[in-house]
C-alpha positions, 0 to 999 in steps of 0.5 A: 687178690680181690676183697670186700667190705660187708657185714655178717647176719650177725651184724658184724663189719668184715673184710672178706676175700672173694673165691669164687663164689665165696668170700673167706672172711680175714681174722682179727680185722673190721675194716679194709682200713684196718687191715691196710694200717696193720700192712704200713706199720709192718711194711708189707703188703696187703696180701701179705697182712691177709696170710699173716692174718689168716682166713676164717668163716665162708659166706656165700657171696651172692646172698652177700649182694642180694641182701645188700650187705655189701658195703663199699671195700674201702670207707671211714668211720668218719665221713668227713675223712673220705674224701672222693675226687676225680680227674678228666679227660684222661683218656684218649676216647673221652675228648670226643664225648666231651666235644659232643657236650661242649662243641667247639668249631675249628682247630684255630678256635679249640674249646678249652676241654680240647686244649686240656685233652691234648696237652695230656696227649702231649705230656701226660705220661712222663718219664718216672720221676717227673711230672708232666703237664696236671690235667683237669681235677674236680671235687666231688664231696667226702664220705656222705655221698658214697652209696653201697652197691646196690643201694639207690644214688640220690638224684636231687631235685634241683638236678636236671640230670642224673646219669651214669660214668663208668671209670676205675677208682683209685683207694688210697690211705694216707699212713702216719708217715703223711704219705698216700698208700694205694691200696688198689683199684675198684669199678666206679659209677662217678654219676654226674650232672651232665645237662647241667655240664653242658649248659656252660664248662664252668658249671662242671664244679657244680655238675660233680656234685653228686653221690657216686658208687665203688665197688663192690670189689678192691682189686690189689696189684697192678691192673693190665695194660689195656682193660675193657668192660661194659657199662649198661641201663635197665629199665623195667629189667630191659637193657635200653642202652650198653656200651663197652668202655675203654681203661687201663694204661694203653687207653688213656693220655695220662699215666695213673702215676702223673694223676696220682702225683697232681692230686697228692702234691697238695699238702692238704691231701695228706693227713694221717688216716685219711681215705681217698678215693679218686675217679680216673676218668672215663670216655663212654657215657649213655648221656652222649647217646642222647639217654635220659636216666629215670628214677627205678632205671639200673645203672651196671658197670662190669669188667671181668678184672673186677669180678662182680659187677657194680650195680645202683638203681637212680633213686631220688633224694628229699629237698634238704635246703630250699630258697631263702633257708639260711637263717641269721644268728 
């Protein structure tokens, strides 16, 4: 099953199931949150909470996205409850991508990413019912920097970059029982500040700090072992740059299992109604091809799996805070 948040001509917040070139609106509900408490507190799951639910009204799914009444599949009435994280160098072709940003010497002198990337080589995909090694986890920021597809990410004017990294996204509810309910995956655009990553590792914590996109679909059930997609810039309406990209189990060190267990183990994580939504990594970014995104460029991350592409413009964002701004009281 594959669903998505939007709202209706008349205004009206949905959650719709895609078929084809429909979406078939679910009665009785307004949020994909909703929906997934009504399958906890029946101990179901989210199809079945669908059917018992039943479908309704048709919308045609492409006049959906060009009107931009997609919203993103999973969200919170209060944004302070979303909480969007991620984890790095999960997967196997990402060490090298980040060796490019990061350039290390010889195998006696390992750059710390490349000790990370081969310790989850080593033991990032335990058996079940054991963690194995925590990989690299970073904090992105809470449900104000989530961007719909199709609206701009925001480019700050202290950045020095803004460029695209197409991964999977996890989408999770925390149940009143305290414990996280995965309700699928969905096609991310992390959007990160790689020049400013690059000028040393420890300003990765401030790279991250950006908007980021997901969807527009919430993919249910398990995904296949290996997944393949493309990730491209337009600019003027002409592709300047694509590239496939690698995911799923087969093409990563880590198993979603161990990296869900590290990110979840932390008791803060777990407060009843939050959502949280978790990049999983990815090896491919235009930025190591020497690319510069500019403010009008189209960012587009697609995966047949997935259904519709997710598509963002790098916007730019106003100066909110300036040198000297905080004030005493």
């Amino acid at each position: 099953m594959r669903s998505i948040q939007f709202t209706s001509p008349a205004g009206e917040r949905r959650v719709g199931v895609v078929e084809g070139g429909q979406v078939r609106a679910v009665d009785g509900v307004g949020s994909t949150r909703e929906l997934a408490f009504g399958a906890i507190e029946r101990g179901t799951r989210l199809q079945d909470e669908v059917q018992r639910l039943g479908l309704g009204e048709a919308f045609d799914y492409a006049l959906l996205l060009e009107q931009h009444r997609v919203l993103p599949p999973l969200d919170h009435p209060d944004p302070a409850h979303l909480l969007v994280t991620g984890t790095g160098l999960t997967h196997l072709g990402s060490a090298a991508t980040r060796d490019k940003m990061h350039q290390g010497a010889d195998e006696g002198t390992l750059t710390d990413s490349m000790k990370i990337f081969k310790w989850g080589v080593d033991g990032g995909k335990p058996a079940a019912g054991e963690a194995g090694v925590q990989p690299e986890w970073f904090y992105k920021g809470d449900g104000g920097i989530v961007v719909a597809p199709g609206a701009p990410l925001p480019l700050p004017p202290f950045a020095e970059d803004g460029g695209e990294e197409p991964e999977l996204a996890g989408l999770y509810l925390i149940g009143p029982d305290h414990k996280p309910y995965r309700l699928g995956y969905a096609l991310g655009n992390e959007f990160s500040d790689h020049v400013m990553e690059r000028r040393n590792y420890l300003y990765l914590a401030h790279s991250k700090l950006r908007a980021c996109a997901y969807g527009p679909e919430l993919r249910v059930g398990a995904l296949p072992e290996h997944l393949e997609g493309s990730s491209r810039i337009l600019r003027d309406g002409q592709v300047i740059w694509e590239k496939p990209f690698l995911s799923g189990a087969a093409n990563m060190c880590h198993s979603f299992e161990n990296l869900e267990f590290h990110h979840f183990k932390y008791a803060q994580f777990l407060r009843p109604g939050d959502v949280h939504v978790h990049f999983f990594g990815t090896a491919t970014l235009s930025f190591a091809d020497g690319i510069k995104a500019q403010e009008g460029d189209h960012f587009e991350v697609s995966l047949a799996e997935f259904g519709e592409p997710l598509r963002n413009p790098l916007g730019k964002s106003a100066e909110v805070f300036a040198p000297g701004g905080v004030k005493a009281l």
